[in-house]
C-alpha positions as CSV (number, residue, x, y, z in Angstrom):
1,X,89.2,234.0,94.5
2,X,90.4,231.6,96.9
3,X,91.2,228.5,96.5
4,X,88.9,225.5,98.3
5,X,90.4,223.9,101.5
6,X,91.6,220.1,100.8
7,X,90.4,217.8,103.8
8,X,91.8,214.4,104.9
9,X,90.4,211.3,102.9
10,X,89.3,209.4,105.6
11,X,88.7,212.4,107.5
12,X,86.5,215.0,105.1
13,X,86.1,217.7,108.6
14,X,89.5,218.2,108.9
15,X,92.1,220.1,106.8
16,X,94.8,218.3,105.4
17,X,97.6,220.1,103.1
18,X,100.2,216.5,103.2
19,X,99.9,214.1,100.5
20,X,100.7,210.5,100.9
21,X,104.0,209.9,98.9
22,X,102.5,206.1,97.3
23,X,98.5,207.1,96.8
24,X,98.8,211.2,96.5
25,X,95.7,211.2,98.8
26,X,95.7,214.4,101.3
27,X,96.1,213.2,105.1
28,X,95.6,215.0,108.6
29,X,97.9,214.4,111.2
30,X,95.7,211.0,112.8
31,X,96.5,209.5,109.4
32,X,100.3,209.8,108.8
33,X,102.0,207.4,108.8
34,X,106.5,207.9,108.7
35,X,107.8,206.3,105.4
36,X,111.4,206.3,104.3
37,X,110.7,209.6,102.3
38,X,107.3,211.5,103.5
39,X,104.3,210.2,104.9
40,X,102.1,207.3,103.6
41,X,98.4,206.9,104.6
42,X,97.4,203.8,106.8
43,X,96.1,202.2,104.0
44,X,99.1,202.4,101.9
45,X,101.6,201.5,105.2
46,X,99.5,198.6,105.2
47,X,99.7,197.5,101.7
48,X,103.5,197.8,101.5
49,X,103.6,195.8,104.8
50,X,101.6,192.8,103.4
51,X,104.3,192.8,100.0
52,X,107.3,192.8,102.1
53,X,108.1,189.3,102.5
54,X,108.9,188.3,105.9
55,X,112.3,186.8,106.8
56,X,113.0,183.0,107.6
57,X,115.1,180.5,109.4
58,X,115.9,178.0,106.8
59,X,113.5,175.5,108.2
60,X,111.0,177.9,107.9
61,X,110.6,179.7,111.2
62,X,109.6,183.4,111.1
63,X,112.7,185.7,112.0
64,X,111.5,187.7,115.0
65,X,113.2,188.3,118.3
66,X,109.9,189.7,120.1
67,X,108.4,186.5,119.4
68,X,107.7,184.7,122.8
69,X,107.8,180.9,122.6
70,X,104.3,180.6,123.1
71,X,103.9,176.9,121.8
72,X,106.1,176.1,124.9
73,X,103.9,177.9,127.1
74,X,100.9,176.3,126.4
75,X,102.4,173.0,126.3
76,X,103.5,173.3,130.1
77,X,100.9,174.6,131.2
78,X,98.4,171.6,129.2
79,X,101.4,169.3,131.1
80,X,100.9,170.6,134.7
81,X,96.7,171.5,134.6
82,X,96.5,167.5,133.2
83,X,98.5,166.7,136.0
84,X,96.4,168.3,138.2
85,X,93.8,166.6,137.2
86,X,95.3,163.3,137.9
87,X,95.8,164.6,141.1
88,X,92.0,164.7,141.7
89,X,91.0,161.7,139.8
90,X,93.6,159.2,140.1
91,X,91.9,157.2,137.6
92,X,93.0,159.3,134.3
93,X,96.1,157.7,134.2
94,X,94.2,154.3,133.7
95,X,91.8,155.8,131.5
96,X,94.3,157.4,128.9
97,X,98.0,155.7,129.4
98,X,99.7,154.5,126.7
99,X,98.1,150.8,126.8
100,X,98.6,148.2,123.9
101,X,96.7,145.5,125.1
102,X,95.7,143.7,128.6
103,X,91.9,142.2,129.8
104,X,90.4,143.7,132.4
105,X,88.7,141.4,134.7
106,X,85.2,141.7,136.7
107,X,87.2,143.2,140.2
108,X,88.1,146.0,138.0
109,X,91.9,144.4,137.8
110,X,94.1,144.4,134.7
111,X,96.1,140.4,133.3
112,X,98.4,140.1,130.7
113,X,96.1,139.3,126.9
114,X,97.6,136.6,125.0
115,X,95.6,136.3,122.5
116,X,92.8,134.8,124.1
117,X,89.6,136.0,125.8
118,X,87.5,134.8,128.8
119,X,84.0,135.4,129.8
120,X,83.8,138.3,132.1
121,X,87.0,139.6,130.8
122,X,87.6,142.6,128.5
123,X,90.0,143.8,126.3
124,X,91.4,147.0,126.7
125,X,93.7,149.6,125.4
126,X,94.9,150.0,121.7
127,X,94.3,146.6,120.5
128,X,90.5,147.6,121.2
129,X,90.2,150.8,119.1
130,X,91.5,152.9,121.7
131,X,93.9,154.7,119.2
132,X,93.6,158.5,121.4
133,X,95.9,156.6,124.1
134,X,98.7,157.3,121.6
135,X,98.3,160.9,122.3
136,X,96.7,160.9,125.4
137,X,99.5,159.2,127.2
138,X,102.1,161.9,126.0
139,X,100.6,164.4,128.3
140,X,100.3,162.0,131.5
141,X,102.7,161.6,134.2
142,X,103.2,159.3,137.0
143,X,101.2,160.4,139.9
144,X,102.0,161.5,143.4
145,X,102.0,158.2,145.0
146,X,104.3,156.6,142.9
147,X,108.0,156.1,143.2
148,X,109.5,158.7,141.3
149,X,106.2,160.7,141.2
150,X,106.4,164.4,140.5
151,X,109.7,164.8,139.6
152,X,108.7,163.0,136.6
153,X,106.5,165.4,135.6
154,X,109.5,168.6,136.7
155,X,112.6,166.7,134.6
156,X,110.1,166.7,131.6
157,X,108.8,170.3,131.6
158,X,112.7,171.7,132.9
159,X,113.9,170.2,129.5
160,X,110.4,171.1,127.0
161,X,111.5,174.9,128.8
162,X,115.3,174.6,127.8
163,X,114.9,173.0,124.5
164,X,111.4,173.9,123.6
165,X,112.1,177.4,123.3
166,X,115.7,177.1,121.2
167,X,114.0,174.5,118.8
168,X,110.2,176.7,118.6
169,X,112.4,179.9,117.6
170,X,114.2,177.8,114.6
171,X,111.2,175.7,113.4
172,X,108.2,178.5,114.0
173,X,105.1,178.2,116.1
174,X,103.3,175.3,113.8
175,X,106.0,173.2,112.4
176,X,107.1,173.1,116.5
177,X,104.0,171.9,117.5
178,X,104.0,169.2,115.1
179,X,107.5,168.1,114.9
180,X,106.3,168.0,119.3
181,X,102.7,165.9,118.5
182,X,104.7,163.4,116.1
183,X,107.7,162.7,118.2
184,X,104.9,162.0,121.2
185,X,103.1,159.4,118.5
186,X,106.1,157.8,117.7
187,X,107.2,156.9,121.0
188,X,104.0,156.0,122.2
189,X,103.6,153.3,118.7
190,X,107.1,152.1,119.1
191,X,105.8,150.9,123.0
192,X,102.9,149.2,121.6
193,X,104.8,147.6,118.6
194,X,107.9,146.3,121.4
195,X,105.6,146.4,125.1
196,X,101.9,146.4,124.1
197,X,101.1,145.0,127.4
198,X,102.8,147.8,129.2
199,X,101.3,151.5,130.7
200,X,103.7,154.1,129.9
201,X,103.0,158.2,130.4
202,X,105.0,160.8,129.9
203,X,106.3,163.5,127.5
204,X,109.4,162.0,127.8
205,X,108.7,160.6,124.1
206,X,108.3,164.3,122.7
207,X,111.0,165.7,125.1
208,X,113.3,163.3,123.2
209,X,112.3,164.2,120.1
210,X,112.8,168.1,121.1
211,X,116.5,166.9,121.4
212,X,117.3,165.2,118.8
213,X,115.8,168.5,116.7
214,X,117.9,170.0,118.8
215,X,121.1,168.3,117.7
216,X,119.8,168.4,113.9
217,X,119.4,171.9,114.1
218,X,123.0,172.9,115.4
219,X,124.3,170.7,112.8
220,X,122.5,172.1,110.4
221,X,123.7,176.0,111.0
222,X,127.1,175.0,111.2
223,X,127.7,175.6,114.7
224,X,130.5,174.0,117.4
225,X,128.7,170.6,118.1
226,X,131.2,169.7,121.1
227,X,129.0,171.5,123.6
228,X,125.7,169.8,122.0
229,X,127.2,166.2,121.3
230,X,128.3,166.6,125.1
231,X,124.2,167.5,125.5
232,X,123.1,164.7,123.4
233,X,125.2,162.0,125.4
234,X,123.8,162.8,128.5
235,X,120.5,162.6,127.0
236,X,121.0,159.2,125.4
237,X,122.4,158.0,129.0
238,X,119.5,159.5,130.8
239,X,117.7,157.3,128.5
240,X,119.9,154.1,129.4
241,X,119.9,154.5,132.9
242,X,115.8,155.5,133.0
243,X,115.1,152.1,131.2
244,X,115.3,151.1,134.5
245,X,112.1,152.8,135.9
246,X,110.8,154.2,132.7
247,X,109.8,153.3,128.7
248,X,112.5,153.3,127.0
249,X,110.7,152.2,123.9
250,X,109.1,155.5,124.0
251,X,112.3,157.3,124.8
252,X,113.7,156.1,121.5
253,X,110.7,156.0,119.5
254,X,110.5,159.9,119.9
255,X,114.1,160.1,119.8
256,X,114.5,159.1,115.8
257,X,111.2,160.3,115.1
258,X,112.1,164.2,115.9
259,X,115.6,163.3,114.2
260,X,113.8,162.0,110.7
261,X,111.0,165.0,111.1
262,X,113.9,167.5,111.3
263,X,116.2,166.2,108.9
264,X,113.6,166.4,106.5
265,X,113.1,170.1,107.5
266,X,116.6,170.8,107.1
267,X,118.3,169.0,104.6
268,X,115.9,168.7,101.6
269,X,116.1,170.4,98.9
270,X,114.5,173.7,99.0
271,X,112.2,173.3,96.4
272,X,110.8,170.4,98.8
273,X,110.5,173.1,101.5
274,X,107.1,174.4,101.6
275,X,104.2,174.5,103.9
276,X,102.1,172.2,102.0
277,X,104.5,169.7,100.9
278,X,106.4,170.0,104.4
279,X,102.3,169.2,105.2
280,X,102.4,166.2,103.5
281,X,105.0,164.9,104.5
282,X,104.0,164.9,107.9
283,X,100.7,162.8,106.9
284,X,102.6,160.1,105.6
285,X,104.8,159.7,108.6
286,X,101.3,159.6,110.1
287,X,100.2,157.0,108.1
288,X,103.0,154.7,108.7
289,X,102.7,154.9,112.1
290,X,98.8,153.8,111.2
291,X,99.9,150.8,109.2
292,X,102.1,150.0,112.1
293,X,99.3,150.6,114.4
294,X,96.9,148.3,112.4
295,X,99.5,145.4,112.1
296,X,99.9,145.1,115.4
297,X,96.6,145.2,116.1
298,X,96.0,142.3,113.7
299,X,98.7,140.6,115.3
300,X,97.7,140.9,118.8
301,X,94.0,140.1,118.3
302,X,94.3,137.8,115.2
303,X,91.9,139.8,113.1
């Protein structure tokens, strides 16, 4: 008597004489998958994939040297297509600077707010609920027309390219993004606190918040900091020398905000160093900047 054929699991047509070395399930050819020792099933390869715990930077970045810097990317290209757009409507940069508090009068034509309004005059910018300008300016530059027009814009997005990617690869794809959106917030609340009556735009305030990371990071690892103290000082005189023609309010402001964001990633204790407490973190450095936002506010408007 002959024995009965044994078929493939997922495939009951076909004859299969392997086993899977984890489940013991017979598999054809379309379902083998190379284990250390034998062939596992797809199933199994992906059950022993989803135990193996993936490797980490120590500020919690996924180990991975396929992984593009995709963060980066998008951030560049969000950069230049709302750039663009000023471009074609001029008025954006108006509409969503960073803009503490000034009146805008009935020709359209913004005065200095001192505390007092006039009939036919309106307030505008942060003092007035407009709280999106903190975020809205970030990704702003100055336009074409203006004195050191587009090249604003190109120094910005050379250094997010040079830095972004070093600092994305360490910190992983969301605590980037963040450690990017909170430096941006905390230059754009340390030029209302110091110049609320000024329009600032740029990513500058990120930018520097990318290279302080930067310098934390290095640090951190243990690695030769003369080449990047030599890169910090010539950011921190690029930021001296563009207080002349640019916020440096905002330049600091992101500055020691990406510092404190990554020294907190780095140097506390690991116990301290998960996703949800990490999380949490970041919402009460979001909150601060809110109580700074709202005492200002009260202060500028006396409410």
């Amino acid at each position: 008597m002959e024995a009965a054929a044994t078929t493939c699991y997922r495939h009951p047509s076909i004859e299969a004489y392997v086993r899977c070395t984890r489940c013991d399930r017979h598999i054809c050819p379309d379902c083998m998958r190379e284990a250390s020792v034998g062939h596992q099933c797809v199933e199994c390869v992906k059950e022993g994939q989803r135990s193996v715990r993936q490797p980490r930077t120590v500020f919690g970045g996924a180990v991975s040297r396929a992984a593009a810097p995709v963060v980066t990317y998008v951030l560049i290209a969000l950069n230049v297509l709302v750039y663009l757009g000023e471009v074609v409507r001029p008025e954006i940069v108006d509409r969503f600077a960073v803009l503490g508090a000034v009146l805008t009068g009935p020709d359209g034509e913004q005065y200095y707010y001192r505390g007092d309004t006039f009939q036919g005059y309106e307030l505008t910018g942060i003092a007035d609920g407009e709280w999106y300008r903190l975020v809205t300016g970030a990704f702003l530059h100055l336009p074409p027309d203006a004195s050191f027009g587009v090249m604003h814009l190109l120094f910005n997005m050379f250094a997010l390219w040079n830095i972004g990617r070093a600092v994305e690869g360490q910190l992983g794809r969301a605590r980037y993004l963040a450690l990017y959106l909170l430096s941006a917030v905390g230059g754009s609340v340390l030029v209302y606190l110091l110049a609320p009556d000024t329009s600032t735009v740029g990513a500058s305030g990120a930018v520097f918040g990318l290279a302080a990371a930067y310098w934390v990071i290095h640090r951190r690892l243990g690695h030769d900091m003369a080449a990047v103290n030599r890169f910090m000082a010539g950011f921190l005189l690029w930021m001296v020398l563009s207080a002349l023609f640019t916020s440096w309010q905002g330049h600091l402001g992101g500055l020691l905000t990406g510092a404190l964001v990554t020294y907190g990633l780095a140097y506390a204790p690991a116990k301290l160093r998960t996703g949800p407490l990490q999380l949490a973190g970041g919402a009460v450095l979001l909150g601060l900047f809110a109580v700074g936002v709202a005492v200002q506010t009260s202060a500028l408007t006396g409410g």
